[in-house]
C-alpha positions in Angstrom: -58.5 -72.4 19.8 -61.9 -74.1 18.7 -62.5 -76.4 15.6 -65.3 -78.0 13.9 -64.9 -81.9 14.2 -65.8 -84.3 11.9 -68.4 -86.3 14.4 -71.9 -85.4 14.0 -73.5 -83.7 16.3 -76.8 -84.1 18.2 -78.1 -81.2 17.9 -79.9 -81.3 14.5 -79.3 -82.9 11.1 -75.4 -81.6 8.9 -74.2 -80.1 12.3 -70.7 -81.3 13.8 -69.0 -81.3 17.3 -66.6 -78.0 18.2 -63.4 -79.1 20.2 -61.6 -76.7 21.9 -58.4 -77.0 22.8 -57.2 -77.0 27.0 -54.9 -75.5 28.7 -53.1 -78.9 28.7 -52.9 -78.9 25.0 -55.2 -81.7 24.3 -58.2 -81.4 22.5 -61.8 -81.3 24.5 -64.9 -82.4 22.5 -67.6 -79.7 23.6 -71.0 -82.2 23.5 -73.2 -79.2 23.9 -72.5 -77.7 20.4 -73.1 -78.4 16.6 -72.5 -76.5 13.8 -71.0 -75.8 10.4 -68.5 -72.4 11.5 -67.0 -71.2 14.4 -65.1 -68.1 15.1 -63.8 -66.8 19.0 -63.3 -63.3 19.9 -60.2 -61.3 21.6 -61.6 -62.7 25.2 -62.0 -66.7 24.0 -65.9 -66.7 23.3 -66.7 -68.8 20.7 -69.6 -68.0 18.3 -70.8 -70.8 16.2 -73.4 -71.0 13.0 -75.4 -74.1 12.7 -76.8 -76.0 9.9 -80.1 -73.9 9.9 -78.0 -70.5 9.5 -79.1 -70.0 13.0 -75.8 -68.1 15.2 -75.1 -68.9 18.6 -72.5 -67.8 21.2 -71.1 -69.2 24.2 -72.0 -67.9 27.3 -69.5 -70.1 30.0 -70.6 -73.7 29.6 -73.8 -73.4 27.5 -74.6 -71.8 24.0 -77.1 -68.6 24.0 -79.1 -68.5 20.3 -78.9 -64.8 18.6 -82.2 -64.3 16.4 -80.3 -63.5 13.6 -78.9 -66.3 10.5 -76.1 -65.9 8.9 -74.2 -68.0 6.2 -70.8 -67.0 7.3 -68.8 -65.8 10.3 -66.0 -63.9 11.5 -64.0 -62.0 14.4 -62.9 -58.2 13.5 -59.3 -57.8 14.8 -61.4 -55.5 17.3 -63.3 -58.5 18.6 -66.7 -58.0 17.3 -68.9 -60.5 15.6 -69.3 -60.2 11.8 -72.0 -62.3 10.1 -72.6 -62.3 6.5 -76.4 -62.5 6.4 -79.8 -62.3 3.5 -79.2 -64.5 0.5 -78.9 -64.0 -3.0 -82.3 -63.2 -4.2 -83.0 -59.5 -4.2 -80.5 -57.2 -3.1 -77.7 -60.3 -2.3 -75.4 -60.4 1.0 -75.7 -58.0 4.2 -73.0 -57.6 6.6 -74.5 -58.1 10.4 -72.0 -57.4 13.3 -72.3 -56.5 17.3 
């Protein structure tokens, strides 16, 4: 289980630490994230959106960015990554999954 903390983060400005909790039940502060969402697939990999809309996923210990931004995201009960993506000038919301 992951949540977004309350302590700002380092990495850039309106982004806050992820915790994830152990197998020991107690709550571990992950120092290398920062972000606004957070969502975790079937197999525990957590994918995060920061402050800049940017989406990034955790790969083991570190956090891989994906080129695409998104204001929103999600796990399908299949485990895929859903992003709601564009904004509301033009043709409004996309939905962005892999």
């Amino acid at each position: 289980m992951w949540v977004v903390g309350a302590n700002k983060s380092r990495r850039g400005k309106g982004n806050y630490l992820y915790y994830q909790k152990d197998d020991k039940k107690s709550w571990r502060r992950d120092n290398r994230s920062g972000g606004l969402k957070v969502a975790v697939n079937n197999d525990g990999v957590a994918f995060q959106v920061d402050s800049n809309g940017l989406i990034h996923k955790q790969s083991g210990r570190r956090w891989t960015s994906d080129s695409q931004t998104a204001i929103d995201i999600a796990i399908g009960s299949e485990g895929s990554m859903y992003a709601l993506v564009g904004d509301m000038s033009g043709e409004g919301y996309e939905l962005y999954y892999r």
